[in-house]
ZAMARGU-4260 file (C-alpha; in steps of 0.2 Angstrom, whole numbers, plus 5000, padded with zeros to 4 digits):
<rodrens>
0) 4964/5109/5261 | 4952/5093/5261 | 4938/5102/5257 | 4948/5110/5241 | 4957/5094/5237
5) 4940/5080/5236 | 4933/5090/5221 | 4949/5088/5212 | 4953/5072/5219 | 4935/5063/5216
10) 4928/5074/5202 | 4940/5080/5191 | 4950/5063/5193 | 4936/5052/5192 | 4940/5047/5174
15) 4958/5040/5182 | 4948/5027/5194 | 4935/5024/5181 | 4950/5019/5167 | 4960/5010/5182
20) 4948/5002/5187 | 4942/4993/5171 | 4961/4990/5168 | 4963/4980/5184 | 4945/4970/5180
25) 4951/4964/5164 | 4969/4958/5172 | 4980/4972/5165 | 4988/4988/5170 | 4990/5005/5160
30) 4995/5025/5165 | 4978/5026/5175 | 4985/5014/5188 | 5000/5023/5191 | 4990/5042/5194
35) 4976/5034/5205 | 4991/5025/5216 | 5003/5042/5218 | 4986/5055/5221 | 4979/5041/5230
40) 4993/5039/5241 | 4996/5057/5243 | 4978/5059/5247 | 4977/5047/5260 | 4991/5049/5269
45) 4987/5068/5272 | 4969/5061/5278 | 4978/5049/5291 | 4990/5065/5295 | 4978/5077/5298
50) 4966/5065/5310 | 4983/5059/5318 | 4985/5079/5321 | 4967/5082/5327 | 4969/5067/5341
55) 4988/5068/5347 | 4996/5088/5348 | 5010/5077/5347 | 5008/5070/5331 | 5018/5082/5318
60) 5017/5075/5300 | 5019/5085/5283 | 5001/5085/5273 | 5001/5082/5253 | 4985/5088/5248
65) 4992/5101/5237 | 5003/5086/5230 | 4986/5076/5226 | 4978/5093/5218 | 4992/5098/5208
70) 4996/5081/5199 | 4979/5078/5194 | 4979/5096/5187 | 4994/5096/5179 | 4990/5078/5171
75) 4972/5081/5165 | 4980/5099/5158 | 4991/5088/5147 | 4979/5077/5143 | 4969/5091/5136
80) 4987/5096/5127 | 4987/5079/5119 | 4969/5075/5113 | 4971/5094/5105 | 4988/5088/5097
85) 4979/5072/5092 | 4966/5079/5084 | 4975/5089/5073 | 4985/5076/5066 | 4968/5068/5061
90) 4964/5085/5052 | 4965/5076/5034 | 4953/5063/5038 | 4940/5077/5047 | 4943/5086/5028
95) 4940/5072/5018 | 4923/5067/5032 | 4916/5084/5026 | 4919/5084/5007 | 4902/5075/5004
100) 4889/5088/5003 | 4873/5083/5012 | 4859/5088/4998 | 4860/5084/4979 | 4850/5092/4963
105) 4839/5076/4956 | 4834/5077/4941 | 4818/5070/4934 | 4817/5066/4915 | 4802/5058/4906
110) 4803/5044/4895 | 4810/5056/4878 | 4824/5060/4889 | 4818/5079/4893 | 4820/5085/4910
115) 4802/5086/4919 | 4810/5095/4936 | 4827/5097/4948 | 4825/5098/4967 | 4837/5097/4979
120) 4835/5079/4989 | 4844/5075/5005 | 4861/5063/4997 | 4855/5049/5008 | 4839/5047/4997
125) 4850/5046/4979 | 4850/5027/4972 | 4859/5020/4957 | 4852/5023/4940 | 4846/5040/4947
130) 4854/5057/4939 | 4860/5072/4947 | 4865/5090/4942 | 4881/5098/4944 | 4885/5117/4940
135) 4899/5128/4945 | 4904/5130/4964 | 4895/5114/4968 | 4902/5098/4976 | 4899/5082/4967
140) 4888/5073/4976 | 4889/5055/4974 | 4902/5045/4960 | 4896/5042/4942 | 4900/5046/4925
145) 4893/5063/4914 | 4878/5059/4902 | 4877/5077/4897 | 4886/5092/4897 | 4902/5096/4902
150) 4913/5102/4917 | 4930/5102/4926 | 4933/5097/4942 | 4944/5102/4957 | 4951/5084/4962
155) 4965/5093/4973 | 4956/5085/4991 | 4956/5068/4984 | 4970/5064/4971 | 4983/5082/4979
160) 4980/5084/4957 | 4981/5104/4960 | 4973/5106/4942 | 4955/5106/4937 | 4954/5091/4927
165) 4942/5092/4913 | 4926/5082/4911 | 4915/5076/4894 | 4901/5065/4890 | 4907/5046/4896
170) 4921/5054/4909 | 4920/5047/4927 | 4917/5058/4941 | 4920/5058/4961 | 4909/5063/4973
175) 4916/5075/4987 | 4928/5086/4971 | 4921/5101/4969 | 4914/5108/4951 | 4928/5125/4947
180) 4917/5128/4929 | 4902/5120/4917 | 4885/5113/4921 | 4882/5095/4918 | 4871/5080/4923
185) 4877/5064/4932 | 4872/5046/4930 | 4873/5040/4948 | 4885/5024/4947 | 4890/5021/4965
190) 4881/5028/4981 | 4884/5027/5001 | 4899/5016/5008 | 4902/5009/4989 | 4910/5029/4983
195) 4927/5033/4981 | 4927/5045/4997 | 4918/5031/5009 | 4932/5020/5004 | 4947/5032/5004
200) 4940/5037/5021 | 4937/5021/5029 | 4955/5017/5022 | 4962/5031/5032 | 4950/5027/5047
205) 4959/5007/5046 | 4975/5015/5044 | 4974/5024/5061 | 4964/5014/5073 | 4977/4998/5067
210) 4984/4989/5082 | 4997/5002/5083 | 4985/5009/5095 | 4986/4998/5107 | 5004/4999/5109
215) 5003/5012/5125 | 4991/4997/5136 | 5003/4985/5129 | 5020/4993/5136 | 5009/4999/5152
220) 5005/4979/5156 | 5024/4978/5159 | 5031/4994/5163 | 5019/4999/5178 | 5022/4983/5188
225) 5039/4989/5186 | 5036/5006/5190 | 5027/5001/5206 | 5040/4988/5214 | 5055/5003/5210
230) 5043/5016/5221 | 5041/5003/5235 | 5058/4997/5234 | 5064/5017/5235 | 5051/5020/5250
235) 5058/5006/5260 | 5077/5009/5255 | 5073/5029/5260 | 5068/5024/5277 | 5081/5010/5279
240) 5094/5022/5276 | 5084/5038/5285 | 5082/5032/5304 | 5098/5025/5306 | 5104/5042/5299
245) 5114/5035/5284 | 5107/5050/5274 | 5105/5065/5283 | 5087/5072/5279 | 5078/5090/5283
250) 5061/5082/5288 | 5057/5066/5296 | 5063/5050/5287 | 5045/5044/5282 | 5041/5061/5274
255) 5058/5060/5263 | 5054/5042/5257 | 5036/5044/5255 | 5039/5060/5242 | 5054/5050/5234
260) 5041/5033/5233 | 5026/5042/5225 | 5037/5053/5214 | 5045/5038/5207 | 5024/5032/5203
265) 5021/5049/5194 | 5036/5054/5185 | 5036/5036/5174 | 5028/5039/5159 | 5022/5024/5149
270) 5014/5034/5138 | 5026/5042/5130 | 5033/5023/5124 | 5015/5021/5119 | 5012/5035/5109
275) 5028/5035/5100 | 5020/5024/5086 | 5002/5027/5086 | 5004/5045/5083 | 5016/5045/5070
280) 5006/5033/5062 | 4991/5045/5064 | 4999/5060/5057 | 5008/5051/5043 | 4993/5040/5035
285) 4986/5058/5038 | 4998/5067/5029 | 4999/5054/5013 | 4979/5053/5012 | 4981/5072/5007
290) 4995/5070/4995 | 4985/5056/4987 | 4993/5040/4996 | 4982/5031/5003 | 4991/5016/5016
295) 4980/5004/5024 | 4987/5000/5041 | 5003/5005/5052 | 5007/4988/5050 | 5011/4991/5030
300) 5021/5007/5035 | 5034/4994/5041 | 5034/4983/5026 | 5037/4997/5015 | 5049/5004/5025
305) 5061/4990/5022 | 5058/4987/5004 | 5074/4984/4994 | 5066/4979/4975 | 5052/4986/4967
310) 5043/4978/4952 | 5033/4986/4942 | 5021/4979/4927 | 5024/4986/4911 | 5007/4992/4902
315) 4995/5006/4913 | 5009/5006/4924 | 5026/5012/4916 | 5017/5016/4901 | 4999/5025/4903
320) 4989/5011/4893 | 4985/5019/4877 | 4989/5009/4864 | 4988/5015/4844 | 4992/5003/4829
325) 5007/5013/4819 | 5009/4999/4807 | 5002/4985/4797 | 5017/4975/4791 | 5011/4963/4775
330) 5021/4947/4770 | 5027/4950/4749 | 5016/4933/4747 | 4999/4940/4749 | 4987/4928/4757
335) 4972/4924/4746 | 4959/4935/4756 | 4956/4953/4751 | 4964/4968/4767 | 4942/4972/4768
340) 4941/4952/4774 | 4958/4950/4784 | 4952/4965/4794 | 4936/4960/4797 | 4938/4945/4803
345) 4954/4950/4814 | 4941/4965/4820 | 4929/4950/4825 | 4940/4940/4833 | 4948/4952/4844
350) 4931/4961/4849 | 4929/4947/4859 | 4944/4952/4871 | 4944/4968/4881 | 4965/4967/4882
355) 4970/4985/4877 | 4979/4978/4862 | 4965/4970/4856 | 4954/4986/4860 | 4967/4996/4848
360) 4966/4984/4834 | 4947/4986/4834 | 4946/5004/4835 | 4961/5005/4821 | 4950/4994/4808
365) 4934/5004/4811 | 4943/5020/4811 | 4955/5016/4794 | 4941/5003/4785 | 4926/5011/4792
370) 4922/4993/4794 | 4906/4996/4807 | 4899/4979/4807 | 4907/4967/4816 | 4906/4948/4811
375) 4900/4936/4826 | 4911/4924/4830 | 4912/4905/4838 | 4924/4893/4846 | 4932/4909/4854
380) 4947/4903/4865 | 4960/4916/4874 | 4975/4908/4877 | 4983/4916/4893 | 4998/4925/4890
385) 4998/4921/4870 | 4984/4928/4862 | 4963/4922/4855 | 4960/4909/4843 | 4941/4908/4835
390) 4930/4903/4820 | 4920/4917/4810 | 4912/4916/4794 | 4920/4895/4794 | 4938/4900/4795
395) 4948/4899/4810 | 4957/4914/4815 | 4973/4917/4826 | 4978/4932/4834 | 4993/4932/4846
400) 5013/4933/4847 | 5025/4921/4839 | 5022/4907/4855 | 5006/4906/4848 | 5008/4902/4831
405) 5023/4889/4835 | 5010/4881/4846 | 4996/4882/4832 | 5009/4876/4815 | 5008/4892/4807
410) 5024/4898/4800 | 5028/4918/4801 | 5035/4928/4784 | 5055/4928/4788 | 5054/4945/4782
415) 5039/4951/4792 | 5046/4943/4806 | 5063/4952/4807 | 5054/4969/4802 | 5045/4964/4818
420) 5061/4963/4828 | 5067/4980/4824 | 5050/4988/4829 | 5050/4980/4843 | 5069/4984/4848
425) 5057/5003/4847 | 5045/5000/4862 | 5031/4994/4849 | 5023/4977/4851 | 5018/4967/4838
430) 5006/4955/4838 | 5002/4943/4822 | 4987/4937/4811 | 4984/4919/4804 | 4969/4914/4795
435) 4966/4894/4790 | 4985/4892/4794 | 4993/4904/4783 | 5000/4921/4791 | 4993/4937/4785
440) 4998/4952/4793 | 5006/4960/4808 | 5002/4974/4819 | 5014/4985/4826 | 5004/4992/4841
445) 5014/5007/4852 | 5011/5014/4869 | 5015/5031/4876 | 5028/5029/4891 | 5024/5040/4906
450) 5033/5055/4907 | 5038/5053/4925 | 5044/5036/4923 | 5062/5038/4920 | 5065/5051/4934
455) 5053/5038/4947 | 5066/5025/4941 | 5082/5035/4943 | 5076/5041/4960 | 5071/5023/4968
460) 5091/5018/4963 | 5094/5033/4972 | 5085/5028/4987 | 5095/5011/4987 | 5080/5000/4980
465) 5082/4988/4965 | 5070/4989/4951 | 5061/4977/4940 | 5051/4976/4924 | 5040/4961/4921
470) 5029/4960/4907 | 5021/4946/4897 | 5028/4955/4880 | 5044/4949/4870 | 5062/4951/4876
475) 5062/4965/4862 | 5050/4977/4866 | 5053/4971/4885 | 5070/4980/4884 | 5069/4993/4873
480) 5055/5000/4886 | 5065/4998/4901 | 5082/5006/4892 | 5069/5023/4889 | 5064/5021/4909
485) 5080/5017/4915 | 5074/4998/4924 | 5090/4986/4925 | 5081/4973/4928 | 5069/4963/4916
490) 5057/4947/4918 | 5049/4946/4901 | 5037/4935/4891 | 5029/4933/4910 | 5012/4926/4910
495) 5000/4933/4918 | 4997/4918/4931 | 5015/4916/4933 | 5018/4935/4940 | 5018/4930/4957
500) 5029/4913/4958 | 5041/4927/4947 | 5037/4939/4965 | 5042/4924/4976 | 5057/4920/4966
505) 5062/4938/4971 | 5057/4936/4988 | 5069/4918/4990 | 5083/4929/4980 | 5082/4947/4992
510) 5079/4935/5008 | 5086/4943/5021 | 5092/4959/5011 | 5076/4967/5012 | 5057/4965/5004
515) 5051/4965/4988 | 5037/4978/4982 | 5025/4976/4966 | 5018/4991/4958 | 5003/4988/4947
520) 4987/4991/4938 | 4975/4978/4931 | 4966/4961/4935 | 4979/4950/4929 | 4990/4962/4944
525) 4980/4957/4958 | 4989/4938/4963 | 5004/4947/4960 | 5000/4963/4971 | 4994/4952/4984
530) 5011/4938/4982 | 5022/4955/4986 | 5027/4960/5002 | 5021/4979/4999 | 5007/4980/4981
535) 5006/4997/4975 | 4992/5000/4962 | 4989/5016/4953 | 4973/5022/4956 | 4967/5024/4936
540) 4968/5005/4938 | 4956/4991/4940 | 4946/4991/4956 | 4951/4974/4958 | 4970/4979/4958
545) 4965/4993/4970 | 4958/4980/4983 | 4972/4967/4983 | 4986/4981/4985 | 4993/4987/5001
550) 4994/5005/4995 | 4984/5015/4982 | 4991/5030/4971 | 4976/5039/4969 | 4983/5051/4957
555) 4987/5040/4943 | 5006/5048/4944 | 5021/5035/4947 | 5031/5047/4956 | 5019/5045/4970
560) 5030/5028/4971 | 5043/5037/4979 | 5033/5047/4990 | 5025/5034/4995 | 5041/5025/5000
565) 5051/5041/5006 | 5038/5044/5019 | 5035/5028/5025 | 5055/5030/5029 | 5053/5047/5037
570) 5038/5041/5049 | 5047/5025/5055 | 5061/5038/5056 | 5050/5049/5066 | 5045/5032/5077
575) 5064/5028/5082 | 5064/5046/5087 | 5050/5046/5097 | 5056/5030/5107 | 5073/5038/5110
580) 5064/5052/5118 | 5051/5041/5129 | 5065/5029/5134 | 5079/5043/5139 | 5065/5052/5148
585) 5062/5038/5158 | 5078/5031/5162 | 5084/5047/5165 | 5067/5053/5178 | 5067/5039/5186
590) 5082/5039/5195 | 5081/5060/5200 | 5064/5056/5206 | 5070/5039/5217 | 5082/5053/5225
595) 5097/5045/5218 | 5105/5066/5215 | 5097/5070/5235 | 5114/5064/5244 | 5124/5075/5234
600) 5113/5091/5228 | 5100/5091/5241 | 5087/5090/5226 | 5071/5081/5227 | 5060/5082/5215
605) 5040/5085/5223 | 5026/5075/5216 | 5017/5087/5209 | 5034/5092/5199 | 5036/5076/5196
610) 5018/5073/5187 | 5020/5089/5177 | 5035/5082/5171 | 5026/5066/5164 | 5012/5075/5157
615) 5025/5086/5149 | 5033/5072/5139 | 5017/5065/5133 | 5014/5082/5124 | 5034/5081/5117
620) 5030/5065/5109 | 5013/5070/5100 | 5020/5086/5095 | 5034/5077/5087 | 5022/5065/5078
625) 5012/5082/5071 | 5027/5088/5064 | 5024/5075/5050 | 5007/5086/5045 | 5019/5097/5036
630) 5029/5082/5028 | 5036/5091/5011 | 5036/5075/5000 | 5053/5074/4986 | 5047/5084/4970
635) 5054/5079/4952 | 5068/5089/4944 | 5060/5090/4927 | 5042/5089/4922 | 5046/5077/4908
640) 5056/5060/4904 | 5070/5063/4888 | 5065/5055/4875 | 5076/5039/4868 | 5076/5031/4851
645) 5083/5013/4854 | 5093/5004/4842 | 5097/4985/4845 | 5113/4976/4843 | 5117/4957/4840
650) 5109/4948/4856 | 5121/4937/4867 | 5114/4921/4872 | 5117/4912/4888 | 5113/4899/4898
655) 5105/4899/4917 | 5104/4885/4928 | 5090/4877/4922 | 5101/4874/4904 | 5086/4882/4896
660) 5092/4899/4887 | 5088/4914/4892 | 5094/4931/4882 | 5102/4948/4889 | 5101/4961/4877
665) 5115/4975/4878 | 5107/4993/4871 | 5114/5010/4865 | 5103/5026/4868 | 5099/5036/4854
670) 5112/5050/4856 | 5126/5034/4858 | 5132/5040/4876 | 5131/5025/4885 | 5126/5007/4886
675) 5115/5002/4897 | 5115/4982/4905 | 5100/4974/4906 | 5098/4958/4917 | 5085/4947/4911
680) 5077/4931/4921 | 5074/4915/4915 | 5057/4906/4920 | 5068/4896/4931 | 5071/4913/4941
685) 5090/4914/4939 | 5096/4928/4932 | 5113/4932/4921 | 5122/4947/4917 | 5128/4946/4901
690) 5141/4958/4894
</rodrens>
């Protein structure tokens, strides 16, 4: 039996007295310990035996070399159980690892843009600037943007979008999607550890190697000093009340409390504490990197678990971004300038912004006035929150909201103005034109509300979390957006620099209720994303917003804010189970294997049992943590949000607590069913509820 046991004891266990043996150097204690003590143990006392045999005849002792064997058998074989488990749940980071193909077509143009040759390079060699083809059944090798041609692309592996998603001259592309039609050439724009894949995978990679992985070590430091004083303490209380015959036993007293002493070593299972979290957190960040939510770090998992408000911004995020003028409201007095020079010079003045509103103004003047040339202009001054101010041509021009014009003396047509209310009351913002002090025009700009905002909105209330609006436009068009989307809440006429003192107001008013959440999409986003406790940012948005947030949307879809949220619930869920499971199993083993049953059944538990039963729990816990690979996230009802026509009433005025006024507007849907209560903040962040 020595000759069969060393192999096993010394070969196949090394890896146990190598990994205790750096545990105990660096001050600690972890599961290696406890198997090198019990095999160790076993497999000395046996050696002792058997030379105490070879000397004496008279020396009779039980052997535990099959004891030894066994344990390490059955540990290493679950072991092998686990790491098999573990690895599956990291099967959607292996897939997104190997969606980067290793070769690319370069294409090689000369300096009339005609294509000289293509050769197939090794991807590593690609640089910026460079272009590459694409054709049919291909992978896009690298990220960039089409120069020629045209295509659509299978984005399933990176955004879950199960459509092909078509592609023209100027459309972005990702490398690692795969090309399901067309033939097209592709400027190289970002290479290596800068593309969308390196970063979705190092994401993931972050997510699970967080400090959640540590956790097993972490419990071990306690739990095995513990686990070794209770199997000294059963080995001496087993021979105290052995000899004197307390407890009658089959074999020799010594025999009983040895087995009852190392079975108490093996049978305790810190691992199963410290895998309850890491692999849930493994097979979750998994799981939501292939639906298209990427989370960066088990610690975030926590946060958004406890989320109790959500806030999201208004424009690219509730609505898709894409704004059109559907209005040029004149006053009856005309100004003295001709439409040709009011619209050029607006055109001028608000080329020098890239805010989406001012990018639809320009694009309306060029389209409607085919007004081609832009004027240069001077002096050019964005007022945050307000709107531009500029000279062109030696007249000063304003372009902005109605703040902006009180601040710059301009007075606004009474008629225009009110015409402006009742558009906005619509979802349209308007923003208005002042040339050399005189008002001249307004533009009623409208966006396209998501279709899944509504239903995202209704669900979140569902799932017992509050939700906000904030938006740097007017208390009008402010409401009338969130009545279509279903948001209670609003905090309007917000600043973009004041978003996140808005975010800690909400975080002093949900204090101890819960945590507050911000889902976003652009630059002026970011403080915002980063002031919240959780920043969700779609993933069509800035790469700036995508940085500062805790959680990226990658499909562009708002209804991934609910996945998002849901499975964060069902993995800490998940969690809670796992530590029912590890801490039942031990304070239930412990005892059986301590012989605390043997006086009244006559059942003891062997060693080698008693390490099959450890192992055997590891393997519960990480199977329980795979169940989250097949995580079926909540789908939406109906593909589409009902359309509302608003229709304001007479607003209700208030005061807040600050004495300033802040207004709460009460609106009807369209089809005059039912009223909806809009509760709107104050900059002081107090908040009324007028009826």
């Amino acid at each position: 039996m020595l000759i069969l046991t060393c192999p096993v004891q010394f070969h196949v266990g090394r890896r146990f007295y190598v990994n205790a043996w750096k545990a105990l150097k660096h001050g600690h204690t972890n599961m290696d310990v406890l198997v090198v003590l019990g095999t160790s143990a076993a497999f000395l006392y046996s050696v002792i035996v058997m030379i105490g045999e070879a000397v004496s005849s008279k020396f009779e002792q039980h052997t535990f070399f099959e004891t030894s064997a066994m344990l390490i058998t059955f540990i290493i074989a679950g072991k092998y159980v686990e790491s098999f488990a573990k690895r599956k749940t990291s099967a959607a980071l292996l897939k997104l690892v190997n969606l980067q193909p290793p070769t690319a077509v370069l294409i090689v143009k000369d300096s009339d843009g005609h294509v000289i040759s293509e050769r197939e390079v090794d991807v590593a060699t690609i640089r910026v600037g460079d272009i590459v083809s694409i054709k049919t059944g291909s992978r896009v090798p690298v990220d960039g943007s089409l120069i020629h041609g045209s295509c659509a692309l299978d984005e399933s592996m990176m955004t879950g979008e199960s459509l092909p998603v078509p592609k023209v001259v100027g459309s972005g592309v990702i490398g690692g999607t795969i090309v399901a039609s067309g033939v097209a050439h592709v400027l190289v724009e970002r290479i290596g550890d800068d593309t969308t894949l390196a970063q979705i995978v190092r994401l993931v990679e972050e997510a699970q190697s967080s400090k959640a992985q540590e956790m097993a070590d972490r419990i071990s430091a306690v739990f095995v000093p513990i686990v070794v004083a209770l199997s000294v303490i059963t080995f001496v209380v087993w021979l105290a009340i052995g000899y004197p015959g307390i407890v009658m036993v089959e074999a020799k007293p010594i025999v009983h409390a040895f087995i009852f002493g190392v079975s108490v070593l093996v049978i305790s299972c810190p691992c199963t504490l410290g895998l309850a979290t890491p692999t849930a957190v493994v097979a979750g960040t998994g799981r939501a990197a292939s639906l298209g939510v990427l989370i960066k770090g088990a610690a975030i998992l926590q946060r958004a678990e406890k989320v109790r408000a959500i806030v999201f911004d208004k424009t690219g995020t509730l609505s898709c971004g894409r704004f059109e003028v559907t209005q040029v409201i004149r006053p009856k007095l005309q100004p003295p300038f001709d439409d040709k020079t009011i619209f050029e010079l607006v055109a001028g003045a608000e080329a020098g912004s890239n805010h989406p509103l001012a990018v639809a103004v320009v694009r309306y003047v060029q389209q409607t006035h085919k007004i081609t040339k832009l004027p240069s202009c001077n002096d050019f001054e964005v007022v945050e929150g307000l709107g531009i101010c500029c000279r062109i041509r030696d007249h000063s021009v304003i372009v902005g909201n109605r703040e902006l014009f009180r601040q710059n003396s301009v007075d606004i047509d009474h008629a225009v103005d009110d015409e402006a209310v009742i558009l906005e009351s619509q979802a349209c913002t308007v923003i208005f034109v002042g040339i050399d002090k005189r008002f001249c025009c307004a533009f009623a700009i409208s966006d396209v509300i998501r279709p899944e905002a509504s239903e995202t909105i209704q669900r979140l209330e569902q799932m017992g979390i509050e939700t906000w609006m904030i938006t740097g436009d007017n208390l009008g068009t402010a409401t009338a957006v969130a009545a279509i989307v279903g948001v209670r809440h609003v905090l309007a006429e917000t600043r973009p620099k004041d978003k996140a003192d808005q975010i800690r107001n909400l975080q002093h008013r949900f204090k101890g209720k819960g945590l507050v959440a911000m889902v976003g999409d652009g630059i002026n986003d970011s403080p915002a994303l980063v002031a919240a406790d959780v920043g969700l940012a779609i993933g069509s948005g800035t790469d700036i917003a995508m940085e500062s947030a805790d959680i990226v949307l990658m499909k562009s879809n708002l209804w991934d804010v609910v996945v998002a949220i849901d499975l964060c619930r069902v993995i800490f869920r998940r969690i809670r189970l796992n530590f029912v499971w590890g801490f039942g199993y031990n304070i239930l083993a412990i005892p059986i294997a301590a012989g605390l049953i043997y006086p009244f059944t006559d059942v003891m538990l062997q060693p080698h049992w008693a390490g099959a039963a450890m192992a055997a729990s590891s393997v519960c816990v990480v199977t329980s943590s795979m169940l989250l690979r097949w995580y079926v996230p909540p789908k939406m009802s109906s593909p589409r949000s009902r359309a509302v026509l608003m229709t304001r009433v007479p607003v209700v005025r208030s005061r807040c607590k600050c004495d300033g006024e802040c207004m709460c507007s009460k609106l009807l849907t369209g089809d005059g069913m039912k009223d909806l209560e809009l509760s709107v903040a104050c900059k002081c962040g107090d908040v009324c509820s007028c009826r």
